[in-house]
C-alpha positions as CSV (number, residue, x, y, z in Angstrom):
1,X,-53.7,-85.1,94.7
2,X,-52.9,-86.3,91.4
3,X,-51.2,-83.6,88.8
4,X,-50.7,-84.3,85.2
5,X,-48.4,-82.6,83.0
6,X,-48.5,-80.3,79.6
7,X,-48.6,-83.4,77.2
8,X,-52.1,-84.1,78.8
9,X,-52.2,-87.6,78.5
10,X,-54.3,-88.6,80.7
11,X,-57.8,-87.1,82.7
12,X,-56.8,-86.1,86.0
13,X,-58.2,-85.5,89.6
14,X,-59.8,-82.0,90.0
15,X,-59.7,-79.7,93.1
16,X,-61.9,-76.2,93.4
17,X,-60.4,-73.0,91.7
18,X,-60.5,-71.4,95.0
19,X,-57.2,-74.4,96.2
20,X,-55.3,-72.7,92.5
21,X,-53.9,-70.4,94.7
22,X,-52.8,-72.6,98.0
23,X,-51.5,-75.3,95.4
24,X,-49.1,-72.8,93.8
25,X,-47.9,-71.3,97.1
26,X,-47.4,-75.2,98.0
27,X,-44.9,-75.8,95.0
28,X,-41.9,-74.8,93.4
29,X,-41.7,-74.8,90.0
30,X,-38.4,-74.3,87.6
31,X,-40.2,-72.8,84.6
32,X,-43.1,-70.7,84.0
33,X,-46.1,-72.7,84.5
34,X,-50.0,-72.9,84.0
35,X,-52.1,-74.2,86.7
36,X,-55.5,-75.1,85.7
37,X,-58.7,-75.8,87.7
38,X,-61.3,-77.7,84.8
39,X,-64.0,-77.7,88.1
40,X,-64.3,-74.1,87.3
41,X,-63.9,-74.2,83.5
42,X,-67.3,-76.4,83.8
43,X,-68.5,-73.9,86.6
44,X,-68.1,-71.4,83.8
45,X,-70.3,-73.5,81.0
46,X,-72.4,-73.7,83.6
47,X,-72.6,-70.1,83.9
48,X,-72.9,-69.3,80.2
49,X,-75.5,-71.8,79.0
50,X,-77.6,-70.5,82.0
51,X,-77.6,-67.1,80.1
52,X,-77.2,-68.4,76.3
53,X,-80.4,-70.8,76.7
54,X,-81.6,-72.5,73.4
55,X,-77.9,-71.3,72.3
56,X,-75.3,-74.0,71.3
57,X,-72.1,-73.4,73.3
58,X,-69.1,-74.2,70.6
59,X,-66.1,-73.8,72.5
60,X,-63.4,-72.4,70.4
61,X,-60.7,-74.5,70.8
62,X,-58.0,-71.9,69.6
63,X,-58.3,-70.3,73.5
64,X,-56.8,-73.8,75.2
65,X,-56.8,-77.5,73.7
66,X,-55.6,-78.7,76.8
67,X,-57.0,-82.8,76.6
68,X,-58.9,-82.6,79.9
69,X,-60.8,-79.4,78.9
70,X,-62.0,-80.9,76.1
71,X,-62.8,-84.4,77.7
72,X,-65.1,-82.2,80.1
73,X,-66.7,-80.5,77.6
74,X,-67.1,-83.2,75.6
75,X,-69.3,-84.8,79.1
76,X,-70.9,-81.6,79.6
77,X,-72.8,-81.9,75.9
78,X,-70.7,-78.7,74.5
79,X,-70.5,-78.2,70.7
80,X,-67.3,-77.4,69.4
81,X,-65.3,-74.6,66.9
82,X,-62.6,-75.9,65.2
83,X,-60.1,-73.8,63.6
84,X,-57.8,-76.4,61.8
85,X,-58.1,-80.1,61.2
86,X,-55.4,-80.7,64.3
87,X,-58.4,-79.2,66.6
88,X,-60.4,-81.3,64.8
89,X,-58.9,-84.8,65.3
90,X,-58.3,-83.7,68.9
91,X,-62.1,-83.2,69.6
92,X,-63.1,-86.5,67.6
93,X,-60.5,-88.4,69.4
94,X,-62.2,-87.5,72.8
95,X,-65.6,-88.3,72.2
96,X,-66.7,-85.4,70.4
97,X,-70.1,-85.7,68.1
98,X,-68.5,-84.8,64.6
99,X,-72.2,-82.7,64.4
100,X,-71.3,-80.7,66.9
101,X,-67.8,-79.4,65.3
102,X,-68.3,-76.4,63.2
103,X,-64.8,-75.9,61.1
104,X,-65.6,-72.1,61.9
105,X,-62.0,-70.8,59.9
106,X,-62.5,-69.2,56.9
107,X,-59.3,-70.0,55.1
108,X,-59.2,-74.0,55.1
109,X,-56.8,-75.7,53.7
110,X,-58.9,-78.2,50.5
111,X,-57.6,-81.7,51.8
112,X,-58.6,-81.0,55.8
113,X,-61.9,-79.9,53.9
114,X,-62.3,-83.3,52.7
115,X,-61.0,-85.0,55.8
116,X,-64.0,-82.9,57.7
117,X,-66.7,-83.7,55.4
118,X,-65.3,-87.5,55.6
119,X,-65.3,-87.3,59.3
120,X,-68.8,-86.3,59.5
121,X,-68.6,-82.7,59.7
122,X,-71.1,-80.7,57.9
123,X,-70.9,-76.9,58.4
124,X,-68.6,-74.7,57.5
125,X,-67.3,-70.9,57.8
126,X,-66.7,-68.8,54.6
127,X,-66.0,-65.3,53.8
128,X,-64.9,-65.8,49.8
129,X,-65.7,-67.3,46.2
130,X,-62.4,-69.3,46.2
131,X,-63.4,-70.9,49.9
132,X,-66.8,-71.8,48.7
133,X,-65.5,-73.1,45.3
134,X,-62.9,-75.6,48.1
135,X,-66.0,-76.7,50.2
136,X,-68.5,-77.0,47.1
137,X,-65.7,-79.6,45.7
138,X,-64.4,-81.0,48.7
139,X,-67.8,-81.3,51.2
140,X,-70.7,-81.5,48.3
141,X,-74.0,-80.5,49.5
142,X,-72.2,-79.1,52.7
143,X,-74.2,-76.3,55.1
144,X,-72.0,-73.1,55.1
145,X,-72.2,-69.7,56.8
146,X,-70.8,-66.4,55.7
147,X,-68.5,-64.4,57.9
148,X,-69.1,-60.7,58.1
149,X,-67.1,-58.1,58.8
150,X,-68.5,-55.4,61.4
151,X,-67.3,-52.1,62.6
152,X,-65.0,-52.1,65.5
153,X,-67.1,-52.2,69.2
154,X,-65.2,-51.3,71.4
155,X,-63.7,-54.3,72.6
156,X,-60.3,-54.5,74.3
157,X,-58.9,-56.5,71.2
158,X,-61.1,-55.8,67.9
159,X,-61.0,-58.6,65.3
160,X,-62.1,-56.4,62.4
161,X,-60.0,-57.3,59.1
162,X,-58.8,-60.6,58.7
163,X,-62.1,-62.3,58.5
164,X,-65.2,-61.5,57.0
165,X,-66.9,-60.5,53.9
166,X,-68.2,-56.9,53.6
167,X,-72.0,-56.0,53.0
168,X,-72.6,-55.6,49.7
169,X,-70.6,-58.9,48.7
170,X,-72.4,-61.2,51.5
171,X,-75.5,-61.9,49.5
172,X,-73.4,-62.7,46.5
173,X,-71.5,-65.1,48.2
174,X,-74.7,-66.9,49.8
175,X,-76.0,-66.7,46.1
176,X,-72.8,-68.1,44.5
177,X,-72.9,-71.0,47.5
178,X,-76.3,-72.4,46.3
179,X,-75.5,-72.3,42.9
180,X,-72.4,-74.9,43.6
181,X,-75.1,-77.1,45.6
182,X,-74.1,-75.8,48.9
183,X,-76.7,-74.9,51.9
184,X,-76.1,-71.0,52.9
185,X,-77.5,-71.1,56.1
186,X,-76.8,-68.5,58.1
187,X,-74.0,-65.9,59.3
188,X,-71.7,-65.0,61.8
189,X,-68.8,-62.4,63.0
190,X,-67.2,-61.5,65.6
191,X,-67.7,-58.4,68.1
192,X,-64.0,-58.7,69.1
193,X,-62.1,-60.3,72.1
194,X,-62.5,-59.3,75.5
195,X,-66.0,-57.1,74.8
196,X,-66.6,-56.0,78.6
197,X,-70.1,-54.7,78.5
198,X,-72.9,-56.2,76.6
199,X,-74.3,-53.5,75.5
200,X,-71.4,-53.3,73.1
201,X,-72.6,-55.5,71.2
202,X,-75.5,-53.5,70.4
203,X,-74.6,-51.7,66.9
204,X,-72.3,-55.3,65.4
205,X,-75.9,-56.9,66.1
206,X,-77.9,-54.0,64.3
207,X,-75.0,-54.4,60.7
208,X,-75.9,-58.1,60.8
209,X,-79.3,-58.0,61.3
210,X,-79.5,-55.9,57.9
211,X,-77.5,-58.0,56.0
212,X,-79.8,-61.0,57.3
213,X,-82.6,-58.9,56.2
214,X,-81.1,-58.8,52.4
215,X,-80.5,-62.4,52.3
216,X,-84.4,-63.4,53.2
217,X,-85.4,-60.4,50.9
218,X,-83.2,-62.1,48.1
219,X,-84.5,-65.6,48.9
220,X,-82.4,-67.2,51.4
221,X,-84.4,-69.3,54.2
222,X,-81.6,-68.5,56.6
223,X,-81.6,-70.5,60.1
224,X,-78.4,-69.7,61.6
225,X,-76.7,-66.7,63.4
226,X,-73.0,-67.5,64.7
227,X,-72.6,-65.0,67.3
228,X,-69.6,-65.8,67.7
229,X,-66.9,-64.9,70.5
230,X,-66.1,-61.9,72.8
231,X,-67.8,-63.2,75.7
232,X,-64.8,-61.5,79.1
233,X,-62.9,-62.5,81.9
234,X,-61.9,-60.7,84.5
235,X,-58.5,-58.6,83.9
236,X,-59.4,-55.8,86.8
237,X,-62.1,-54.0,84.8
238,X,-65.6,-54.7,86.4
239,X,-67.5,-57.2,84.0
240,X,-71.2,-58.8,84.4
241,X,-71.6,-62.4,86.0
242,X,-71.5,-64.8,83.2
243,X,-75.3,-65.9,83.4
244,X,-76.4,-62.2,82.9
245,X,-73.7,-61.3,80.5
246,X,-75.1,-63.5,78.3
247,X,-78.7,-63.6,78.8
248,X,-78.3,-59.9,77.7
249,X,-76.6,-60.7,74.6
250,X,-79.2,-63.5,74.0
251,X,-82.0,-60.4,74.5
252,X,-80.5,-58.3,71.9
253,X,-80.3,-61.2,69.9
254,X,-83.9,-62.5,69.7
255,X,-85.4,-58.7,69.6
256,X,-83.3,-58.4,65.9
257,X,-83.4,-62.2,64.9
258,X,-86.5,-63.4,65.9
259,X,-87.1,-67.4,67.1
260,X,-84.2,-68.1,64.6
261,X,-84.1,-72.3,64.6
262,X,-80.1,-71.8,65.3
263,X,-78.1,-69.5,67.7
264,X,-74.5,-70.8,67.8
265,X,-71.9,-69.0,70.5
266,X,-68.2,-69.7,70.7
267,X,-66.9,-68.7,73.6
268,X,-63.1,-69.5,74.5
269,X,-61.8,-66.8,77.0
270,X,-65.1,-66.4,78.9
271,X,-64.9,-70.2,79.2
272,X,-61.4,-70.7,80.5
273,X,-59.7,-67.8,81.3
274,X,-60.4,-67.7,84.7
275,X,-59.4,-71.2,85.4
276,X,-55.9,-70.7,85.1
277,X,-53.1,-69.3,86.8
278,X,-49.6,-68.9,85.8
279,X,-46.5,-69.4,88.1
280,X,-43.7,-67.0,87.1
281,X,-40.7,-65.7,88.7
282,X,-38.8,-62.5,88.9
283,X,-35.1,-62.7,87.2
284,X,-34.2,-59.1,86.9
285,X,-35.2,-55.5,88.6
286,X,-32.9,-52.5,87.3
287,X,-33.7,-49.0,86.1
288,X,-31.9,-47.7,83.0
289,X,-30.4,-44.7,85.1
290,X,-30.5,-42.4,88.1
291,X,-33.6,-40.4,87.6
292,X,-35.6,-43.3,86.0
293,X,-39.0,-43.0,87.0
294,X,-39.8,-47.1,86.3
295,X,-37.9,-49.6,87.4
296,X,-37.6,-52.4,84.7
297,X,-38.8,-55.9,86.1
298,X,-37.9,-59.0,83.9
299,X,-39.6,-62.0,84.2
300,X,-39.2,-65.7,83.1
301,X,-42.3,-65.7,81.0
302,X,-42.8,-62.7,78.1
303,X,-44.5,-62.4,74.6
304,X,-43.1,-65.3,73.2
305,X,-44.1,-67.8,75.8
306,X,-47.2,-67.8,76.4
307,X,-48.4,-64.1,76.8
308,X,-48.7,-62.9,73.5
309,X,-52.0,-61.4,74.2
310,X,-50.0,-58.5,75.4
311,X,-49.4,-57.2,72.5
312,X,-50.2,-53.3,72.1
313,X,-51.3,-53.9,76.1
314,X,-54.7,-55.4,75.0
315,X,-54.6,-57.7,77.8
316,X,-54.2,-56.2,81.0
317,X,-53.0,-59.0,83.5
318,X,-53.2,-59.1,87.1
319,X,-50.3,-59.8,89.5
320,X,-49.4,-60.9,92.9
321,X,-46.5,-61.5,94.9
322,X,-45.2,-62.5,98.3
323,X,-44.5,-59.0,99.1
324,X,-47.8,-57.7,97.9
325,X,-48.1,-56.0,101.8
326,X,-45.6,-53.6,100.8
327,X,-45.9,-50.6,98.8
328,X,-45.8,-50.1,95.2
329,X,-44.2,-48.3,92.6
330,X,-44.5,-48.0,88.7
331,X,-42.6,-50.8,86.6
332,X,-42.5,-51.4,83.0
333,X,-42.9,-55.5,82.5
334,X,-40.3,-57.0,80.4
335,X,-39.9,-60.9,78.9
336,X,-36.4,-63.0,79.3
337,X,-35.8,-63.0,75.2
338,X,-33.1,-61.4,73.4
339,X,-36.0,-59.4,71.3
340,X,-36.7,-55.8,72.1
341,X,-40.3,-56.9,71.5
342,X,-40.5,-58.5,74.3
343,X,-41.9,-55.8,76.3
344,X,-45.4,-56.4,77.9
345,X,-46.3,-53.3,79.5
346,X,-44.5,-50.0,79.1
347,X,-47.6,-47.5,78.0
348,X,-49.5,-47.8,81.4
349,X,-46.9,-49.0,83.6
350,X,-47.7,-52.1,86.7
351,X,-47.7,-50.9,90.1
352,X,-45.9,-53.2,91.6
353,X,-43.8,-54.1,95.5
354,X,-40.6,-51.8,95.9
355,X,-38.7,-54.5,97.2
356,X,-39.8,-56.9,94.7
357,X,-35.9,-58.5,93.3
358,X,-34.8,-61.4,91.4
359,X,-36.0,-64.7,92.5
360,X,-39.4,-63.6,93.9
361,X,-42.4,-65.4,92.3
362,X,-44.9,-63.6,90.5
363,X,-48.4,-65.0,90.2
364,X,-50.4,-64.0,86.3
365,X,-53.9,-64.2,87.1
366,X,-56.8,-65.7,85.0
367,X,-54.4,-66.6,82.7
368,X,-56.3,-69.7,81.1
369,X,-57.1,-68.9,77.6
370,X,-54.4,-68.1,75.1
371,X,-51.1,-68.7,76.7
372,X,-50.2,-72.3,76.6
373,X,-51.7,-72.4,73.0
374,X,-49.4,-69.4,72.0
375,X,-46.5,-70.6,73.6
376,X,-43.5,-70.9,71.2
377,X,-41.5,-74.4,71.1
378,X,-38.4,-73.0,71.8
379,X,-38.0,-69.3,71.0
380,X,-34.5,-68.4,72.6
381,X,-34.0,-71.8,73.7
382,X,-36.7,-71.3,76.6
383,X,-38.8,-73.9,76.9
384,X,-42.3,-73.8,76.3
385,X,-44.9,-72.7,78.7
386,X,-45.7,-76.3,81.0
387,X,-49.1,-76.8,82.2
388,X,-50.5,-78.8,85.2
389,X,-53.9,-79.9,85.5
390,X,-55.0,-80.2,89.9
């Protein structure tokens, strides 16, 4: 078996997810570590394009940029969403077709602009005059879509304020983009990260489609909906198979949209976070006094290496250990940095082994998407998260 390391140099030889388990019971490792399985993050596109149909796939390569990801994807005929020019030159450098990378970030810096447009990428995200005033100047003639902003869904992590344009300023924008010799084609948003049920996505749908309305009503032949992400993995919570996840969202879709000539999807944490697992280990069980109710379990991975997703608990991990025949007991789930922030889970406390000490590995399941990339360099002086690639 050959295993490559986090600078991903190189493609390496596969095995099926089911062997992520047996190879991390098989080695040791001296740092928190990512195992990844790309045989089941192509399992997963599979999956998805099954339900998405006519949809582009554009994997957002924010969740993991991991080279051999992208080399598959790249085979597999994926489209891509590109978040910064360093995404960007990654995908081009691996074979990607620069028309299938949307630069889907809404606040660009001008010069990566221009070294998109150069590259031979031609659509572009905006939610602002100053954005479209950049991309008018730096990609003339460019295709541009408008991010909107949409109430909250329900999802486990909303995305409702950063990004997007309100209603009554979306048509304005798509107005002001064809007077600078742009081509408003469409919209997107974002239902929010981690959406379990697709029927949740049933009012965002119902906002857009009315602002869609207003821009045909005002003259815009619009051919593009960006869907966007949201699409879950499993965290413990019962979610749909893939395939019929998104065949439902695709439904909903149609019945508001029509045959719209473009459906794009981005899809990063329903494409890889079950293809990872992360090797941890236990450095410290205590309690803070007699009658504590919690014991206090520390591990060797927190917050700022590579689990940032636990912020306000959004992300619910899933744990195992080599005492997971014994019984359980409430801890609160603590990081190794000298930051009281680095607490993962205190509100709803982890059931975890009562003889579980430090030393003992911990296994993070379906931890694929969003940990490697949010790993710090060096927060502390710990090292970064490492990946391997079986």
């Amino acid at each position: 078996m050959h295993v490559t390391h986090a600078d991903f140099s190189a493609a390496s030889a596969v095995v099926p997810s089911s062997r992520l388990d047996a190879f991390v019971a098989a080695n040791r490792f001296d740092k928190p570590t990512l195992v990844l399985d790309i045989d089941r993050v192509e399992a997963q596109y599979h999956a998805l394009a099954a339900g998405l149909s006519s949809a582009d796939i554009h994997y957002a390569v924010k969740a993991n940029p991991a080279r051999q990801i992208i080399e598959r994807l790249v085979a597999l005929g994926s489209h891509f969403d590109a978040a910064s020019r360093g995404e960007i030159e990654l995908c081009l450098s691996l074979g990607a077709d620069p028309a299938h990378i949307s630069f889907g970030n809404t606040v660009k810096r001008a010069s990566d602009i221009a070294f998109a447009h150069q590259a031979g990428i031609d659509i572009f995200a905006a939610d602002a005059e100053e954005e479209l005033e950049k991309i008018a100047e730096n990609a003339p003639g460019a295709q541009v879509y408008i991010r909107l902003i949409v109430d909250a869904s329900g999802a486990d992590w909303p995305l409702t304020r950063k990004f997007g344009t309100s209603r009554d300023k979306a048509v304005r924008l798509m107005n002001m983009a064809r007077d600078l010799g742009l081509a408003p084609v469409g919209v997107s948003f974002h239902v929010g990260s981690q959406t379990r049920k697709p029927e949740m996505w049933a009012d965002t749908l119902d906002q857009v489609a009315a602002i869609w309305a207003e821009a045909l009503d005002a003259g815009h032949d619009l051919s593009l909906v960006n869907i966007g992400g949201g699409f879950p993995a499993f965290y413990g919570d019962e979610i749909a198979h893939p395939t019929d996840y998104a065949a439902k969202v695709m439904e909903m879709v149609r019945a508001r949209f029509g045959d719209t000539p473009r459906v794009m999807a981005e899809p990063g944490r329903g494409l890889v976070a079950e293809a990872g697992v992360i090797a941890a280990e236990v450095l410290l069980v205590s309690r803070k006094s007699d009658d504590d109710l919690c014991r206090w379990v520390f591990l060797d991975i927190g917050k700022f290496s590579g689990l940032a997703e636990t912020i306000d608990e959004a992300i619910r991990y899933q744990f195992t250990t080599d005492r997971d025949h014994e019984d359980t007991g409430p801890c609160i789930l603590a990081g190794p940095s000298c930051d009281s922030a680095d607490v993962l889970y205190e509100k709803r406390p982890v059931a975890l082994p009562v003889g579980l000490k430090s030393g003992d590995r911990i296994v993070i399941r379906n931890c694929g998407a969003y940990t490697s990339s949010y790993s710090s360099v060096g927060f502390n002086g710990f090292p970064p998260l490492d990946v391997i690639v079986i």
